[in-house]
N, C-alpha and C positions, 0 to 999 in steps of 0.2 A: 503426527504433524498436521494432518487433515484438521482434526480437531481443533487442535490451539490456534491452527489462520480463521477459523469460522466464527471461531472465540474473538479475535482480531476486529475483524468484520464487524459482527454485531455492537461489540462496546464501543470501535468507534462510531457507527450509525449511530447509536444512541448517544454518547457522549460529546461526536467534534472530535476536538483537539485532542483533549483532556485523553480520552479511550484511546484515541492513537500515540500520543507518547507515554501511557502507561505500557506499552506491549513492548518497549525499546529497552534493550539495556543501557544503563550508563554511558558506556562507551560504545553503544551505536551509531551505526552510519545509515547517512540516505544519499542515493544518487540524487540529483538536480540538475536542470540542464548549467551546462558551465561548469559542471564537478560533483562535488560529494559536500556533502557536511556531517560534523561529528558533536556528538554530546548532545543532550535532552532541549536544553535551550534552542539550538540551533534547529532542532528538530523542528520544536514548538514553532518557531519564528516562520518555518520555511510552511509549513501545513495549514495555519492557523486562518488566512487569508483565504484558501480553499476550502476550507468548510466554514466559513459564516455567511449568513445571511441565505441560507437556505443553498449553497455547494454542495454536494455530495461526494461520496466517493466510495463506492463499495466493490467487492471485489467475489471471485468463488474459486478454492484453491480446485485443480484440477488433477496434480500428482507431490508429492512428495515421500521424501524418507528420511532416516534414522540414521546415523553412522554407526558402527559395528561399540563402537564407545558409548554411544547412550547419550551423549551431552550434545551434541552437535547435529543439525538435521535442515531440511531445507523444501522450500513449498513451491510449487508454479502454479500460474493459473492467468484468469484474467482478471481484469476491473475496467469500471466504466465511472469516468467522472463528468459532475455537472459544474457548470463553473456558477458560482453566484448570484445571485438574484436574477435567475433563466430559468422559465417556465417551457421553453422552447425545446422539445425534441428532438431538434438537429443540434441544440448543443452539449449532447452527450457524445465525450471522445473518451473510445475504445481501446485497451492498449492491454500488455501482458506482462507479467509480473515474475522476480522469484522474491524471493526472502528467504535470508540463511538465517538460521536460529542456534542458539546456543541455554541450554541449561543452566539459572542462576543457582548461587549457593542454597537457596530452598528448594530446590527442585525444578522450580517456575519454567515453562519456556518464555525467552526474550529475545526479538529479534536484533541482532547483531549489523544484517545489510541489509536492505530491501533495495529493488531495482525496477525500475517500472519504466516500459517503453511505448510510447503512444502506436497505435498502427499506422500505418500510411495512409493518407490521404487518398480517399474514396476516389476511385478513374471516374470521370464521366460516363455516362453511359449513352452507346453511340446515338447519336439524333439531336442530345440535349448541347447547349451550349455553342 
């Protein structure tokens, strides 16, 4: 599972969009705030705006596994996103992830859910503010 999210990773860095809804199945879902969205399009729409213009969004799974079935498995870890035309250091927000995967008819792993939660909002630190 390690594997196929690093796979994940890398082709969307490299590609945007395109890398990250190749890794989705068909009837894949993504949280969003406000809810979920399902299907490739909707996928596309909702990420698309995030990585252009120099956005990022990379991620490093930290644990995942396999279900006793072989098709079905699931990854955690974290990721850090930049939002768009920011060269700015502070605007990279930190947050943790899982993704449940499931096995397409070639074998392929696709992700099915991904769910990504930003961290909380950094405490001042006393003195400042």
């Amino acid at each position: 599972m390690l594997e196929a999210d690093r796979t994940f990773n890398d082709v969307t860095a490299r590609d945007g969009a395109d890398g990250w809804v190749s890794f989705f199945a068909e009837d894949g879902r993504m949280m969003v705030p406000g809810g979920q969205i399902q299907g490739l399009e909707a996928i596309r729409g909702a990420i698309t705006s995030g990585l252009s213009d120099g956005g990022t969004l990379t991620w490093d799974p930290e644990w995942g596994e396999v279900a006793e079935s072989g098709d079905l498995g699931f990854t955690v870890g974290r990721y850090e996103s930049r939002p768009p035309g920011s060269d700015d250091p502070d605007a990279v927000s930190p947050g943790q992830y899982v993704t449940i995967w499931r096995k397409d008819v070639s074998g392929a792993w696709k992700v099915l859910l991904d769910i990504g939660a930003p961290d909380p909002a950094r405490p001042e630190t006393p003195g400042e503010g």
